[in-house]
C-alpha positions in Angstrom: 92.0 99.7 156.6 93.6 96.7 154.8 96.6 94.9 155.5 98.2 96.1 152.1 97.2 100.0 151.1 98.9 103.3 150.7 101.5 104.4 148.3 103.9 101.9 146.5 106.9 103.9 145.1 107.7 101.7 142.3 111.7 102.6 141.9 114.0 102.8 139.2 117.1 101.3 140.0 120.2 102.8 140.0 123.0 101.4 138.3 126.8 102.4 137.8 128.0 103.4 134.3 129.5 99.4 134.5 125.8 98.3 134.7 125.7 96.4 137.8 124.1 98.5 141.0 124.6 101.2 142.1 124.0 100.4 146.0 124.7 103.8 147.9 121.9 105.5 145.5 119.7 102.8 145.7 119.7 102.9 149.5 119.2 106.5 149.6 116.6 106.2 146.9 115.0 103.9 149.3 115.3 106.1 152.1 113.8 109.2 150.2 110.3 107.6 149.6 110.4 105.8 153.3 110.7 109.6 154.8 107.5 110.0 152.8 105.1 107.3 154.4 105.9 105.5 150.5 106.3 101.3 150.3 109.5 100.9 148.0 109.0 98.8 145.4 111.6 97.1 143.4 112.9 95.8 140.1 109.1 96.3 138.5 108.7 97.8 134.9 109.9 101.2 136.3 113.1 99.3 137.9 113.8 98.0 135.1 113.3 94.5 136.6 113.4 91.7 133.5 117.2 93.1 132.5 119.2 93.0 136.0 121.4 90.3 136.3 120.7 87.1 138.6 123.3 88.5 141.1 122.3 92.0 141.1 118.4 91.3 141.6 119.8 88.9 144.6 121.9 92.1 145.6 118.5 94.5 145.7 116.4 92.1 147.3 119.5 91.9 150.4 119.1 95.8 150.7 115.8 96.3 150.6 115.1 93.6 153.4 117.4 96.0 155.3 114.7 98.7 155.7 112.0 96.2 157.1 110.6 98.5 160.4 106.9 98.5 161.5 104.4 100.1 159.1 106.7 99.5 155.6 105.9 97.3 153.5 108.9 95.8 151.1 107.5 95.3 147.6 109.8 93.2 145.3 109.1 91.5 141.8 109.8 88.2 141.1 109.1 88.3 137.3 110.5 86.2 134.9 110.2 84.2 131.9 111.4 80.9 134.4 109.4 79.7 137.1 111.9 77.6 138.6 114.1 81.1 139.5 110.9 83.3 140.2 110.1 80.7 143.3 113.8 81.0 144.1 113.3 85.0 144.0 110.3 84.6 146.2 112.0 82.3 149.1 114.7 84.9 148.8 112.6 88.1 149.1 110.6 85.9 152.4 114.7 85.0 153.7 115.3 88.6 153.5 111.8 89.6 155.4 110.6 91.3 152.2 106.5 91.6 152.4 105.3 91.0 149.1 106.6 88.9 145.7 105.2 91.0 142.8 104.6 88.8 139.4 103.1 89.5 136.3 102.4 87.4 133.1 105.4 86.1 131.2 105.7 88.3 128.0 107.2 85.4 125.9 103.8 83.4 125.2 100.5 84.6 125.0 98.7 82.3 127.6 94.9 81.5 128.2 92.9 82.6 130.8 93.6 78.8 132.0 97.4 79.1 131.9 97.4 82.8 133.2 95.3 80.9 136.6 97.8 78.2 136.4 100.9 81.0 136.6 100.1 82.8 139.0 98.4 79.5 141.1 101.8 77.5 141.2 103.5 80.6 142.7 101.8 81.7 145.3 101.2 77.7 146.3 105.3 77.9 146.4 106.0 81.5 147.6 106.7 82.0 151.4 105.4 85.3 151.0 102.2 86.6 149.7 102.1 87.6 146.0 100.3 90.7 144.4 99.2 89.8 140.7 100.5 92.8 138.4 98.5 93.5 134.8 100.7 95.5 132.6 99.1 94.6 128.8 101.7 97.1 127.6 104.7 95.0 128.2 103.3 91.6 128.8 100.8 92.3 125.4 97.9 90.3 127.8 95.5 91.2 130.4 94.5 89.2 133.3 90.4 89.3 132.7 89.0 90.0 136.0 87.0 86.8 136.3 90.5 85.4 136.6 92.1 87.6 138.8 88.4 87.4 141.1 89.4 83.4 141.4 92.9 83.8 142.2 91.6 86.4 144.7 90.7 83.3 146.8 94.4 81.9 147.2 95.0 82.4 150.6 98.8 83.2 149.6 97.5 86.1 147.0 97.4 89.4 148.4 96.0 91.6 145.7 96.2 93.4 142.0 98.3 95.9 140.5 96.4 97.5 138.0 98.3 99.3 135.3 95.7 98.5 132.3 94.0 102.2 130.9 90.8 100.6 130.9 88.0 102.9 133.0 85.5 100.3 132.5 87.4 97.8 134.0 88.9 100.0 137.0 85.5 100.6 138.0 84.5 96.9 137.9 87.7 96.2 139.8 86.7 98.6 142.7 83.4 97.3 142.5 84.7 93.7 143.4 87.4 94.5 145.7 86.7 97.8 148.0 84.6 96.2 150.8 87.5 92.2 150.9 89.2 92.7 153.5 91.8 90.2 152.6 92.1 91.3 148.4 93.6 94.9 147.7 93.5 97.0 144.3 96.4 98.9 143.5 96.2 101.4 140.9 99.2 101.5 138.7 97.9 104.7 136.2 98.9 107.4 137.5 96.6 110.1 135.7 93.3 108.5 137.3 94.9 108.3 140.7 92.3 110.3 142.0 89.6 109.0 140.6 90.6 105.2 141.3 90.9 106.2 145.1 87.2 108.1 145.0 86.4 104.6 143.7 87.6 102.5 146.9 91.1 101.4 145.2 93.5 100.7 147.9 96.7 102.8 146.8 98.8 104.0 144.3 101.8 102.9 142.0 103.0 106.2 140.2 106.4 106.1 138.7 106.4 109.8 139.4 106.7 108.8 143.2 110.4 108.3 142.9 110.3 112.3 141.8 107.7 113.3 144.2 106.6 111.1 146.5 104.7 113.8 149.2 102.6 114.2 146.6 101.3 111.0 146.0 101.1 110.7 150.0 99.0 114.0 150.0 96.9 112.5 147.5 96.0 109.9 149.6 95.4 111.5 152.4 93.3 114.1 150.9 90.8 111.8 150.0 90.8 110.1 153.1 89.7 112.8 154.4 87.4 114.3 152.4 89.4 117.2 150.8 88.9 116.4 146.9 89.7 120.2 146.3 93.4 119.5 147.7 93.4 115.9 146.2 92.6 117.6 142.6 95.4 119.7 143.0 98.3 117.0 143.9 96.6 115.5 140.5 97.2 118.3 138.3 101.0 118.3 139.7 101.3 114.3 139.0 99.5 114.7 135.7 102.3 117.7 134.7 105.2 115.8 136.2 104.6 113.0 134.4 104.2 114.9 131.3 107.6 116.3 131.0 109.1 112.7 130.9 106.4 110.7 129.2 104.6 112.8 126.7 105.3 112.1 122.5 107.4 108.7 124.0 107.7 105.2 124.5 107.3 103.1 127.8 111.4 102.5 127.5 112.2 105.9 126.6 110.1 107.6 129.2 112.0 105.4 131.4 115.0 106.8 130.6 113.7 110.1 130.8 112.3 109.6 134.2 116.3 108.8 135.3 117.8 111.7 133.5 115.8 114.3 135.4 116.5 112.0 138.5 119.9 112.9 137.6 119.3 116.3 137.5 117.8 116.1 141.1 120.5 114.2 142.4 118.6 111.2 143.0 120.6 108.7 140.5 122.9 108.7 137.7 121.2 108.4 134.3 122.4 105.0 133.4 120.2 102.2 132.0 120.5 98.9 131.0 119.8 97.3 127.4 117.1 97.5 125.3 116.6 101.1 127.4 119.0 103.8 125.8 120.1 107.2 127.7 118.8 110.2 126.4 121.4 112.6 123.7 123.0 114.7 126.5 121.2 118.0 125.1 118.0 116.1 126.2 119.5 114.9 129.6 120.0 118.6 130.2 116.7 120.2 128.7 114.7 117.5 131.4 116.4 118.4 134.2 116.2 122.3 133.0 112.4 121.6 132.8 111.9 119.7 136.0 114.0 122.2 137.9 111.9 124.9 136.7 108.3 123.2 137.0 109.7 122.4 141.0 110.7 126.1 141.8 107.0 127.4 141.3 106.0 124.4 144.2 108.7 125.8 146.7 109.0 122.7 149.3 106.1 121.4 148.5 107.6 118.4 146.3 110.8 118.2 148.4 
């Protein structure tokens, strides 16, 4: 099995109606996907990552170093529009004994396939911890083509891809490449072909859903490691229907914000967000968390 595999909880963070933090639910938000066999993963597009203040981003990155143990990886991204504060983020996240420094393309410029190698080139050469690329067309408004992300592959300081393109074509290329390097992994970040990208030798998952349900995702995995697609279908349909009570008829910001209300609702964080995100109306807060506390009742403990 590769160095970097399994599933990466990608977590929204918490924060206090102030905006800044909110540590004690972060931590136990941490906690509640560690008790799962989940990486954490913070401060990505779920987390919210590009609004959090310099100090509060320097504040996550202290806590989650705090949950290093054998067997857990510490995801953090580094993204950012400044390259000069993304190293900075990275030396930090190595201080701090953080695994991996997550980046993805700078959404301010649309870059070349030249200047995307050059990004992501000059900050692994400067990170002291290995970096996963991360394609996310839908904030960035580019994807990394897969020639380019097959050359920065061969950085010794580049660890792998998260994938979150909808592309089938180019998650079975992607698989194709990667499944049998030892020292490149494939993370899939679309949750609805989670099965199908593991079938396909992709390394792990990145389901926003995780911070809901995260033995699902682990089931999922397992499941196919061992051969039971019949039980790996089913923790599908569930991620494919959890997903769809905050994400369906929205946009990427506003099934963000849905995601925290039912979080809310579970007890897992307050619904706060920061700008351009906006909170739900409260009749909405409450008809999520209805909905998710109904969907969970037919499951018993199986999503607990």
């Amino acid at each position: 099995m590769k160095q970097y595999h399994g599933v990466l909880a990608p977590l929204v963070t918490p924060f206090r109606s102030d905006g800044h933090v909110d540590v004690p639910h972060l931590e136990r938000l941490i906690d509640s996907v560690l008790v799962h066999g989940c990486h954490p993963f913070v401060m990505g597009t779920t987390g919210e990552g590009l609004s959090i203040s310099a100090a509060d981003r320097r504040e996550i990155i202290t806590r989650l170093g705090r949950f290093k143990r054998p067997g857990v990886t510490l995801y953090a991204s580094v993204s950012g529009v400044c390259h000069t504060e993304m190293v900075d983020r990275a030396k930090r996240c190595g201080d701090a004994g953080v695994g991996v420094a997550v980046v993805h393309l700078p959404p301010h410029y649309v870059l070349s396939p030249s200047g995307m190698l050059k990004w992501f080139e000059t900050l692994a050469d400067q990170s002291p911890c290995p970096v996963m690329l991360y394609n996310i067309p839908s904030t960035t408004h580019m994807s990394i083509p897969l020639e380019i992300v097959e050359r920065l592959s061969q950085h010794p300081n580049i660890a792998g891809l998260k994938d979150s393109e909808k592309d089938v074509d180019r998650l079975k290329e992607a698989t194709s490449l990667w499944k049998e390097r030892a020292d490149f992994s494939h993370f899939i970040g679309w949750a609805a072909k989670s099965f199908e990208a593991l079938k396909m030798g992709s390394d792990g998952l990145v389901p926003s859903s995780a911070n809901l349900i995260p033995a699902v995702y682990t089931r999922l995995m397992l499941s196919v490691q061992q051969g039971d697609d019949e039980e790996a279908k089913k923790m599908q349909v569930i991620s494919d229907e959890v997903g769809a009570l905050y994400q369906n008829g929205r946009l990427l910001p506003d099934s963000l914000s849905a995601l925290k209300a039912m979080m809310k609702g579970a007890g897992l964080c307050e619904p706060f967000v920061l700008p351009p995100l906006d909170r739900p109306e409260p009749v909405d807060e409450e008809m999520l968390r209805i909905k998710f506390t109904a969907y969970k009742s037919n499951f018993g403990s199986l999503l607990d």
